[in-house]
C-alpha positions as CSV (number, residue, x, y, z in Angstrom):
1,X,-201.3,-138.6,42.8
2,X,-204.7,-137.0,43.3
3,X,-207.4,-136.1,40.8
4,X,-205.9,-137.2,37.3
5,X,-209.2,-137.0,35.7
6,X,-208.6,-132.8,36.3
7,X,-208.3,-131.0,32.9
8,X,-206.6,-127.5,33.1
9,X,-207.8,-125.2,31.0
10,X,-206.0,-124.0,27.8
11,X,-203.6,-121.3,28.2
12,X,-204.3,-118.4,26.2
13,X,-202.2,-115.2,25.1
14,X,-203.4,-112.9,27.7
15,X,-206.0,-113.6,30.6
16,X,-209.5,-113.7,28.8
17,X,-212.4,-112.7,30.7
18,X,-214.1,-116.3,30.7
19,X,-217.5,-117.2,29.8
20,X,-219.5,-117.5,32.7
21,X,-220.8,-120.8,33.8
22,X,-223.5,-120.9,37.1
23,X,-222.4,-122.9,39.7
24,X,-219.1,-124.5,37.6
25,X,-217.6,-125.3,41.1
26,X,-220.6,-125.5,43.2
27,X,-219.2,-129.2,43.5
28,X,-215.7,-127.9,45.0
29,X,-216.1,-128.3,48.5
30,X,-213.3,-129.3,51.7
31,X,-213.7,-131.6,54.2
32,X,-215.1,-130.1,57.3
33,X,-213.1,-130.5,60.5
34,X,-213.8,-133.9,62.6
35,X,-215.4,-133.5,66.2
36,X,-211.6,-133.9,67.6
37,X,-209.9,-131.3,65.8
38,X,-212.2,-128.5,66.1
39,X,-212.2,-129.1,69.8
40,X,-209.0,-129.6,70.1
41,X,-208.6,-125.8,69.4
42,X,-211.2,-124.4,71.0
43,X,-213.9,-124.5,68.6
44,X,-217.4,-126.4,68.9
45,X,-216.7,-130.1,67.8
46,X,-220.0,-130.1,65.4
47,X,-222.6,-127.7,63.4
48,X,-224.1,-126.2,67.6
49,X,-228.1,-126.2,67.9
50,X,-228.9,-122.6,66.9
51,X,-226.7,-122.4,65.0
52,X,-228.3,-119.6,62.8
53,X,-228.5,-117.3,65.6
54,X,-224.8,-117.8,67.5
55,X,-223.4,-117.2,63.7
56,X,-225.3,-114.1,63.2
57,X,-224.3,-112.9,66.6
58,X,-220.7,-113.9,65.8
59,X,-221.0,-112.0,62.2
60,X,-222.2,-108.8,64.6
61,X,-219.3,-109.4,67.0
62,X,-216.9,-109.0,64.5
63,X,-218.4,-105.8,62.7
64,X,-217.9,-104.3,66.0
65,X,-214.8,-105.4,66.8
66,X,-213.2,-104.5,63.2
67,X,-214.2,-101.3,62.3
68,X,-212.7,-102.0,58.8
69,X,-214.9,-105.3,58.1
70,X,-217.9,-102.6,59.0
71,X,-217.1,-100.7,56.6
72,X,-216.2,-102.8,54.1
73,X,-219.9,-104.3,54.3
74,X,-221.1,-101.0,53.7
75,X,-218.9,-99.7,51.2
76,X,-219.3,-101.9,47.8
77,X,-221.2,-100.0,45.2
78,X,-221.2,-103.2,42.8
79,X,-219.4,-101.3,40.5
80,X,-217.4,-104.5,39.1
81,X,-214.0,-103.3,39.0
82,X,-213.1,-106.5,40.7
83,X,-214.9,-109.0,38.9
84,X,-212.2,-110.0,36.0
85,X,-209.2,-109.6,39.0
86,X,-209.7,-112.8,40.9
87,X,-207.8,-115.9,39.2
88,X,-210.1,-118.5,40.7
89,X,-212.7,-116.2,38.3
90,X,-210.4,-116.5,35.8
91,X,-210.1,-120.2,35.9
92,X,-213.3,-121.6,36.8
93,X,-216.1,-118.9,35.1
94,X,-218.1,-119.5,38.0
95,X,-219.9,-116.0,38.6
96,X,-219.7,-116.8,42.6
97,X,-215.4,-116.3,42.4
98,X,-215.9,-112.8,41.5
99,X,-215.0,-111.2,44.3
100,X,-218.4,-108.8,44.7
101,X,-220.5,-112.0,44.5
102,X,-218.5,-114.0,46.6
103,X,-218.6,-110.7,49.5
104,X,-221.9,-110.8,48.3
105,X,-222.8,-114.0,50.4
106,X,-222.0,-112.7,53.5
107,X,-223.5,-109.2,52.8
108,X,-226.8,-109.7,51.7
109,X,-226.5,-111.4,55.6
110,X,-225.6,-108.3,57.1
111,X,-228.1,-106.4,55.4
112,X,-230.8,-108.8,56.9
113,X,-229.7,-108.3,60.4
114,X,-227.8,-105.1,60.5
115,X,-229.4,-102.3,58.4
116,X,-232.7,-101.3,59.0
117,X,-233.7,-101.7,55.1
118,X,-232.4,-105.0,55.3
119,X,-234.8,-105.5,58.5
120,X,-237.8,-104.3,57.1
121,X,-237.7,-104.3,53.1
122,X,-235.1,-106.6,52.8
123,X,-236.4,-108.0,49.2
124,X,-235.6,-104.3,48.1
125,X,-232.3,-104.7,49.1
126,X,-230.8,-107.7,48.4
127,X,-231.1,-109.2,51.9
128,X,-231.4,-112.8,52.8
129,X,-231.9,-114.6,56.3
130,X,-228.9,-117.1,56.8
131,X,-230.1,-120.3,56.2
132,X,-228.8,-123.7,55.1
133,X,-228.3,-122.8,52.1
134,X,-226.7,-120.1,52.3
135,X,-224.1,-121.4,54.8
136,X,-223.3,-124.1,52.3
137,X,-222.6,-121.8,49.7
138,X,-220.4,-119.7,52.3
139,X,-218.5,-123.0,53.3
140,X,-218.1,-123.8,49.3
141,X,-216.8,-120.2,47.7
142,X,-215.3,-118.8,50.8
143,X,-213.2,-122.3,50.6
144,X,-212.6,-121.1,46.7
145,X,-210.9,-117.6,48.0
146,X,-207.4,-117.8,48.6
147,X,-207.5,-113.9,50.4
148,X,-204.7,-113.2,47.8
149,X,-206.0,-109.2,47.7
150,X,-205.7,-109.1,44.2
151,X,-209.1,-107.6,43.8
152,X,-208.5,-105.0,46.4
153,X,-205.7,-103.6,44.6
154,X,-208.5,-102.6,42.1
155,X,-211.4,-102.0,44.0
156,X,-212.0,-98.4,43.9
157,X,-213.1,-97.8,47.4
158,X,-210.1,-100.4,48.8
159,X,-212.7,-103.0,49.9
160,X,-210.4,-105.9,51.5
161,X,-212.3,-109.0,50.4
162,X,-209.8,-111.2,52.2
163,X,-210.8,-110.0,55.4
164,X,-214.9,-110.6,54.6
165,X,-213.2,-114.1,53.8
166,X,-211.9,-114.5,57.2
167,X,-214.8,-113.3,59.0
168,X,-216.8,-116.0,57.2
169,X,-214.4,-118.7,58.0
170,X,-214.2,-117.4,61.3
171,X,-218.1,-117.1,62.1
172,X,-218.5,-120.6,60.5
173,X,-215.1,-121.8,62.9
174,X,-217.6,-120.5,65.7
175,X,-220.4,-122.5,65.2
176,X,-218.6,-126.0,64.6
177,X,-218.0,-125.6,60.3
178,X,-214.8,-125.7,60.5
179,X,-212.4,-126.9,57.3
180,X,-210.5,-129.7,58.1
181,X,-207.0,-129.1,56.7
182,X,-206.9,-125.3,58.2
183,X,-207.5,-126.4,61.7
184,X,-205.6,-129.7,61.9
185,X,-202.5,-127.9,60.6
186,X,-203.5,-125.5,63.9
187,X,-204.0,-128.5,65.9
188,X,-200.5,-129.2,65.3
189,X,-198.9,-126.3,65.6
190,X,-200.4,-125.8,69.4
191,X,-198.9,-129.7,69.8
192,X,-196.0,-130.0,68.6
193,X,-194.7,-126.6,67.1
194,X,-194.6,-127.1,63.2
195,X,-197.7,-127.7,60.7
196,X,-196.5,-130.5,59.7
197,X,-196.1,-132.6,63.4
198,X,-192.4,-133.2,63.1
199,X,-191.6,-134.1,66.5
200,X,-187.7,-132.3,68.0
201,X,-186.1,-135.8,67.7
202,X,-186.7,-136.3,63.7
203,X,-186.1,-133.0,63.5
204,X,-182.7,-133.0,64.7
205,X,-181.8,-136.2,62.7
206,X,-183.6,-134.7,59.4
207,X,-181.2,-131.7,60.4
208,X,-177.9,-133.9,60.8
209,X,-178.6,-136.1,57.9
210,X,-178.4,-132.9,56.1
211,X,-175.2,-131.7,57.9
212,X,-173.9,-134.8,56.3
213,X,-175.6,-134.1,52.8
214,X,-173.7,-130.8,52.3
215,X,-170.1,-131.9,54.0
216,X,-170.4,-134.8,50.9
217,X,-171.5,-131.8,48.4
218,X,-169.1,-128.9,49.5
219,X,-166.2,-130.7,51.9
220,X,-167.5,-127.3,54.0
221,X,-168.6,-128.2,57.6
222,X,-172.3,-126.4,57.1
223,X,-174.3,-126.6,60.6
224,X,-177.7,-127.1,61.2
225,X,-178.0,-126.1,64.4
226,X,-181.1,-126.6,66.7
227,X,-182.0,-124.9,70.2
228,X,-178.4,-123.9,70.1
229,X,-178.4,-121.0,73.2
230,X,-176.7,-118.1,72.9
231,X,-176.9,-117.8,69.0
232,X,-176.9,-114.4,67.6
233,X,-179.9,-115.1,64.9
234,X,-183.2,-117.1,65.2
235,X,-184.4,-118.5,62.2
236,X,-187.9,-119.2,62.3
237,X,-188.8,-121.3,58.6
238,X,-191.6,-123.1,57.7
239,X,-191.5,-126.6,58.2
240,X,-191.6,-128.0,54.4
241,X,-188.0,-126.8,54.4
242,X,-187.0,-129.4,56.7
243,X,-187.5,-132.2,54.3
244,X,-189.2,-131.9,50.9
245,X,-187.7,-130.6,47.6
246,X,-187.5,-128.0,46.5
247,X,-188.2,-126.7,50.0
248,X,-184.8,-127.7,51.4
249,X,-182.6,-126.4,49.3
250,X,-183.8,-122.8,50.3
251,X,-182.6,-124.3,54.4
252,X,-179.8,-125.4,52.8
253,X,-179.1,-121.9,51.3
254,X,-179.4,-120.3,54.0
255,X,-177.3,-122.5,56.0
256,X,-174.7,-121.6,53.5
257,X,-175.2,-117.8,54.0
258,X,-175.3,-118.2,57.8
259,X,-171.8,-120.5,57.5
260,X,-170.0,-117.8,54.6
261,X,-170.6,-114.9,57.1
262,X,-169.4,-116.2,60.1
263,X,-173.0,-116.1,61.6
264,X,-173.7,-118.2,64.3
265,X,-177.7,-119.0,63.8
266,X,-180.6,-121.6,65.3
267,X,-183.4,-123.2,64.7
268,X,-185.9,-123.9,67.5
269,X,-187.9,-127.5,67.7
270,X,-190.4,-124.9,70.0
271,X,-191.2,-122.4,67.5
272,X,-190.2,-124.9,64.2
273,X,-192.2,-123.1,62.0
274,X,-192.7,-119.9,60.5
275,X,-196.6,-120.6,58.6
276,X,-199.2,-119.2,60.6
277,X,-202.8,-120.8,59.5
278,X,-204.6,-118.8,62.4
279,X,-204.7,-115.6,59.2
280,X,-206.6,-117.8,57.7
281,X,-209.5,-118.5,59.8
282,X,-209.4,-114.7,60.4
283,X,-208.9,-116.0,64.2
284,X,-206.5,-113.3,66.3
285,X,-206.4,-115.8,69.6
286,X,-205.2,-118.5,67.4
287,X,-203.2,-116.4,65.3
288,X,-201.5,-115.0,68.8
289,X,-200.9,-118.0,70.0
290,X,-199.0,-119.6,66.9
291,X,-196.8,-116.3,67.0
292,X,-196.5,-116.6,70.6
293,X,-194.2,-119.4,70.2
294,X,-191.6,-117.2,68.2
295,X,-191.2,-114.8,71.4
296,X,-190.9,-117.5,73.8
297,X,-188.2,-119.1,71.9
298,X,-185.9,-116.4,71.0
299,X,-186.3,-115.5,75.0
300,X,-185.4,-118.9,75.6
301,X,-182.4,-119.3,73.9
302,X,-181.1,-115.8,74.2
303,X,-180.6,-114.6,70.4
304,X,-180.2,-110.9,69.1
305,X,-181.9,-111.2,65.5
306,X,-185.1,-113.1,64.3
307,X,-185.3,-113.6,60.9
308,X,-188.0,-115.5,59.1
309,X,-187.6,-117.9,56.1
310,X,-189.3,-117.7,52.6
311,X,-192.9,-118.1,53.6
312,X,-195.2,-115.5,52.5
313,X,-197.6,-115.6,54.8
314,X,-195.7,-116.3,58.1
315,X,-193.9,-112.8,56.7
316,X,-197.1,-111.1,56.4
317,X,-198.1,-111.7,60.3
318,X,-194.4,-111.4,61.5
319,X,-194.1,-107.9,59.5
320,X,-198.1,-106.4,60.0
321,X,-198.7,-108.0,63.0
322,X,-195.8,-109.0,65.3
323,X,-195.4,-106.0,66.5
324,X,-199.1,-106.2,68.8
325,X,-199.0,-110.1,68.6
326,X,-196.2,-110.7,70.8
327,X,-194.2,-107.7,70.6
328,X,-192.3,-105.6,72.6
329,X,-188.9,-106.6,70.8
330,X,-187.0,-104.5,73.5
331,X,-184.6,-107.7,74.1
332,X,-183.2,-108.2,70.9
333,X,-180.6,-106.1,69.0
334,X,-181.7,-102.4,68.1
335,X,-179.3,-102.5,65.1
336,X,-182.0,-105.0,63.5
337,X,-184.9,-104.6,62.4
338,X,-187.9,-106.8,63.9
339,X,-188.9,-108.7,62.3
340,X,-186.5,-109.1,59.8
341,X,-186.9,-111.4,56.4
342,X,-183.8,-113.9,55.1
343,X,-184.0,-112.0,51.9
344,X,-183.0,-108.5,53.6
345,X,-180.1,-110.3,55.5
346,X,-179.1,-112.1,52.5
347,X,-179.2,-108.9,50.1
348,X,-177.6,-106.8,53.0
349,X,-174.3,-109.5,53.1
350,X,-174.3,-109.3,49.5
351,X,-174.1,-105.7,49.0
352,X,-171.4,-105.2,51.5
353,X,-169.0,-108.1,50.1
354,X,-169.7,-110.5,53.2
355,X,-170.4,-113.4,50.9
356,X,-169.4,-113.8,47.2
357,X,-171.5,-115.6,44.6
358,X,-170.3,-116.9,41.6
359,X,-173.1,-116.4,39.3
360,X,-171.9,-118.5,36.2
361,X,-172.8,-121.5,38.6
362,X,-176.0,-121.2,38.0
363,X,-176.0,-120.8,34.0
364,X,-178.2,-123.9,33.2
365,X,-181.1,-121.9,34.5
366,X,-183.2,-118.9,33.2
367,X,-184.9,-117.6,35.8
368,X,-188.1,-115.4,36.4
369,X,-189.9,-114.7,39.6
370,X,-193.3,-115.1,41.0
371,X,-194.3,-112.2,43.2
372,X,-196.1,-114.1,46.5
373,X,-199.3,-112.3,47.5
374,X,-198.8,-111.7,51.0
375,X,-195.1,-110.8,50.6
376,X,-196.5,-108.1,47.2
377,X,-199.5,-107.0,49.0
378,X,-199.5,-107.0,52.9
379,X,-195.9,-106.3,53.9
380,X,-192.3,-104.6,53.1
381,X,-188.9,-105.4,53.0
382,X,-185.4,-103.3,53.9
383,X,-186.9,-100.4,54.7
384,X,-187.3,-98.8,51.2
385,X,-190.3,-98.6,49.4
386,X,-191.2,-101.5,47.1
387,X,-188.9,-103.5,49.0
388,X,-190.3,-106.6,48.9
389,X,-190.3,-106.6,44.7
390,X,-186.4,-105.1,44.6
391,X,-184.2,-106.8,47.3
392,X,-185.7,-110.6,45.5
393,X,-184.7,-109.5,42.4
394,X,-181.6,-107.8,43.4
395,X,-180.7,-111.4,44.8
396,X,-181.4,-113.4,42.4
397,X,-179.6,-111.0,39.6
398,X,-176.9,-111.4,42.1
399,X,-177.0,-115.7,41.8
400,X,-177.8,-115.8,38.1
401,X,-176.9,-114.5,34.9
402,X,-180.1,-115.0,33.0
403,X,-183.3,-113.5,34.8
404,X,-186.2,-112.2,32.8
405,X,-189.5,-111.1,34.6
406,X,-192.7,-112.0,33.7
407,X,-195.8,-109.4,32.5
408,X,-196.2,-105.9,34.4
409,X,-199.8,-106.6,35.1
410,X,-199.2,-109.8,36.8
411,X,-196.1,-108.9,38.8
412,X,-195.6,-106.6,41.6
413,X,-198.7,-105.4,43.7
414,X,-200.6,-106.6,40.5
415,X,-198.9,-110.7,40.8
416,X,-201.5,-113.6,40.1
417,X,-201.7,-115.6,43.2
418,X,-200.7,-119.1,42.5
419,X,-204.1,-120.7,43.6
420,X,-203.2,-122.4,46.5
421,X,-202.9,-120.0,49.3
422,X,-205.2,-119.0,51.9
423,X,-205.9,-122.6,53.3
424,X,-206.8,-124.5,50.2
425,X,-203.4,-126.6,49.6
426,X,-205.2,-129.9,50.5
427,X,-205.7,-132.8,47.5
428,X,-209.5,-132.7,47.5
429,X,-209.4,-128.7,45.9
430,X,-207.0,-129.9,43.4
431,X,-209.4,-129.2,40.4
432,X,-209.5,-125.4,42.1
433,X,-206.3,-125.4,42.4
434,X,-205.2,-126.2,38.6
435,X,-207.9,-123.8,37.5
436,X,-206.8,-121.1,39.8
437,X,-203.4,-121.2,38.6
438,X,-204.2,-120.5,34.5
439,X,-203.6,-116.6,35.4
440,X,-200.1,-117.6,36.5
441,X,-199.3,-120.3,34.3
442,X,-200.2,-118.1,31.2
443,X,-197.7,-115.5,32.3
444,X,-195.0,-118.0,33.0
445,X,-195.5,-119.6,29.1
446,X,-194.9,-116.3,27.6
447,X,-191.2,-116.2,29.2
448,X,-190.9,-119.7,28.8
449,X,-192.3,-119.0,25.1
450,X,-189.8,-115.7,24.6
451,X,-186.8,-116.1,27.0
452,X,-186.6,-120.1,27.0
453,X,-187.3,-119.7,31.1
454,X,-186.9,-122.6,32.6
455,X,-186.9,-121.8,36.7
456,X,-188.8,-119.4,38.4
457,X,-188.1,-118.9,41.8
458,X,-190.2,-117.5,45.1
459,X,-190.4,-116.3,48.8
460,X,-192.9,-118.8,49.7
461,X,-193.4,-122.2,50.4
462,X,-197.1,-122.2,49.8
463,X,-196.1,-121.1,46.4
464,X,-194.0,-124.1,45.8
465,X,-195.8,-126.5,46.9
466,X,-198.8,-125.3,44.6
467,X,-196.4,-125.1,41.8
468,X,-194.9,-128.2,42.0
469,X,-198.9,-130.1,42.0
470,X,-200.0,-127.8,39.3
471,X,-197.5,-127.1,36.2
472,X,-197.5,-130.8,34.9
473,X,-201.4,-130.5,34.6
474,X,-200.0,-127.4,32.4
475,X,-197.0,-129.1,30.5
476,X,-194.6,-127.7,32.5
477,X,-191.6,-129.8,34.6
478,X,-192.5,-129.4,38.3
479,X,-188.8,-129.2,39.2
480,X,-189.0,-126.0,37.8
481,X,-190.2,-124.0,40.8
482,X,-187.8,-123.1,43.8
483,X,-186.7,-120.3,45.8
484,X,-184.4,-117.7,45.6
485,X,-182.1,-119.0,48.6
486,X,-182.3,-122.6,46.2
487,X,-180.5,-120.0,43.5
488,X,-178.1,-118.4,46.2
489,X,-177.1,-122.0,47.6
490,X,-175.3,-123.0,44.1
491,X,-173.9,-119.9,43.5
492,X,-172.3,-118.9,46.5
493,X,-168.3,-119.8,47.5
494,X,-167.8,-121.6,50.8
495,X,-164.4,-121.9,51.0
496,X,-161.1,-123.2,49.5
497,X,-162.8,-126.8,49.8
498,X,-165.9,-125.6,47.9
């Protein structure tokens, strides 16, 4: 489906600094947002007369309102350290996906109509006037940026280009420039709760049919509840989980841990997913809003513990930004953290002998694990530091017997996004996409190569979804991605019946 005529590139030994290539993916380019959709979430339906103007205004409302974007703009030296970081770099040679260049195209803007050099020398400086042009190239390569971080972990000063990305998008989302896939996935949340518009009737019978699934697998009576009041937990997942593989068989792991602990959990058809597109667009009233729904469900139906599902960007808002989204937390239990990640509930049980795993279960697989940027680079888990890299691994040590990590410099704060985040998992960026995941796929065939890996499992549903389109392009089986709670589903023990 989609592109066959895409050619990955070869995989090599060790990431290679390409050799550049001007404008390789000047033809990459998303579709832009129809009248209806834009509108539909507040934005101008079409490209607004004066266009030029309201963006530049926008761009100047923002540098005052984010006194980090400000000073990001300022900051860059050009010193390069970024340049080789960036996998869509990596994979496409195009000198506009190095970072600089890409922040680049928005600040040669601000130096037009910000700095006084820019104002009155700007040829001196490397200022430009925001024309046409220009825009197009911002709608092309801030559409190639998947605001991974990567580069920031290098930059010397601690520029954050993924927040120059989402002022872009946002200033374009202003004046009517809007990418389609991003804001209909909005547009759906603000309908009907989830990103992908699965309407509280199917998702009850997706839900039972599954009840059904596991009683035939387990003889175990494994619920899937849904707006169940008075649960103790609230577990807010994103919505691939509900149907598509491997997706649900990380719902059906959890269900499992929920049913061996004697935890009585929900799901909620008004806050049905965990994803949280409004990041992207760099947009907090949309971002709010989409977060809002988590509050007003867990006050709805009464619960004591909200924990999110493996989605690594719905964990970066709940865990940086929750907290002066939608927060106080003051009704739900103190003994918990909010928010609170599957993972760290999972690990906790397992530590404490609530559940037992049988780890032998799970010998057909060797297993390695792909760090997810937001979870790596814009969050924490259990409390500890480094969290989010030891509790995974702890787990899936605990549901495997073969695990073998991949490269230091691609793990960790230093992982290789896997080139579909950040808004551009839609079909008509696939040749991005399997570009943008060489980095990734070049680390995963040296443990493949060396250990015989054969699974490699992940916190994010982004992440599989991306997998799963891009590793046959790379001779790779694309049942080989899933996620950890996928491991801890086989492995753990039910019950006599099991």
């Amino acid at each position: 489906m989609g592109a066959p005529d895409v050619q990955a590139p070869p995989l090599k030994a060790y990431p290679v600094i390409p050799i550049l290539q001007a404008d390789a993916m000047a033809g990459s380019r998303p579709y832009v947002a129809a009248e209806k959709l834009n509108e539909a979430i507040g934005f101008p339906g079409k490209l607004v007369d004066g266009w030029q103007a309201k963006a530049v205004a926008k761009l100047g409302e923002l540098r005052d309102r984010y006194r980090s974007l400000r000073v990001f703009l300022d900051a860059c030296v050009h010193c390069g350290a970024c340049t080789d970081k960036c996998h869509f770099f990596l994979g496409t040679g195009d000198p506009k996906n190095m970072p600089v260049a890409r922040q680049e195209l928005v600040r040669k803007v601000y130096r037009r109509y910000f700095t006084f050099a820019g104002k009155h020398f700007p040829k001196l400086v490397g200022a430009e006037d925001l024309t046409e042009s220009v825009l197009e190239d911002w709608y092309r390569y801030f559409n190639q940026c998947s605001e991974c971080r990567r580069c920031s972990v290098y930059c010397p000063y601690g520029i954050d280009t993924a927040e120059i990305t989402m002022a872009a998008k946002e200033v374009m989302d202003s004046i009517g420039m809007g990418q389609k896939y991003t804001n209909e996935i909005i547009g759906k949340v603000h309908k009907i709760g989830n990103n992908l518009g699965l309407p509280g009737p199917a998702l009850l019978d997706t839900l039972q049919t599954l009840e059904e699934e596991v009683k035939e697998e387990t003889g175990q009576d494994v619920r899937f509840p849904l707006d169940e009041p008075g649960a103790e937990v609230l577990v807010v997942t994103p919505s691939a989980d509900f149907f598509a593989e491997p997706h649900v068989f990380s719902l059906i792991g959890y269900a499992k841990v929920f049913h061996a602990a004697g935890i009585r959990w929900t799901l909620s058809s008004h806050a049905s997913e965990a994803g949280n597109f409004g990041l992207f667009i760099g947009n907090y009233d949309q971002t709010r809003r989409i977060a809002m729904r988590v509050r007003e469900a867990a006050l709805e139906l009464g619960v004591k513990r909200v924990v999110v599902g493996e989605c690594g960007h719905a964990w970066r808002v709940a865990y940086s930004f929750w907290n002066t989204l939608i927060g106080p937390f003051d009704f739900l239990d103190a003994r918990h953290p909010v928010p609170q990640h599957v993972c760290e509930l999972t690990y906790d049980l397992i530590r404490r002998g609530a559940i037992t795993l049988e780890r032998e279960r799970n010998d057909r697989r060797v297993v390695t694990f792909h760090d997810s940027c937001n979870v790596a680079r814009a969050s924490g888990m259990g409390g500890i530091p480094r969290g989010q890299f030891i509790l995974p691994r702890a787990i899936v040590r605990a549901a495997c017997t073969r695990f073998h990590d991949m490269a230091p410099e691609t793990i960790h704060e230093n992982t290789f996004c896997c080139g579909g985040g950040g808004g551009l998992l839609t079909d008509e960026l696939v040749e991005l996409r399997v570009k943008g995941a060489l980095p990734r796929m070049e680390a995963l065939k040296a443990v493949v190569d060396e250990h015989g890996v054969n699974f490699m499992a992940t916190i994010c549903a982004i992440c599989k979804a991306q997998f799963a389109k891009v590793l046959p392009y790379y001779k790779f089986d694309m049942g080989m991605v899933g996620g950890v709670h996928q491991l801890v589903g086989d492995a753990i023990v039910l019950g006599r019946n099991d």
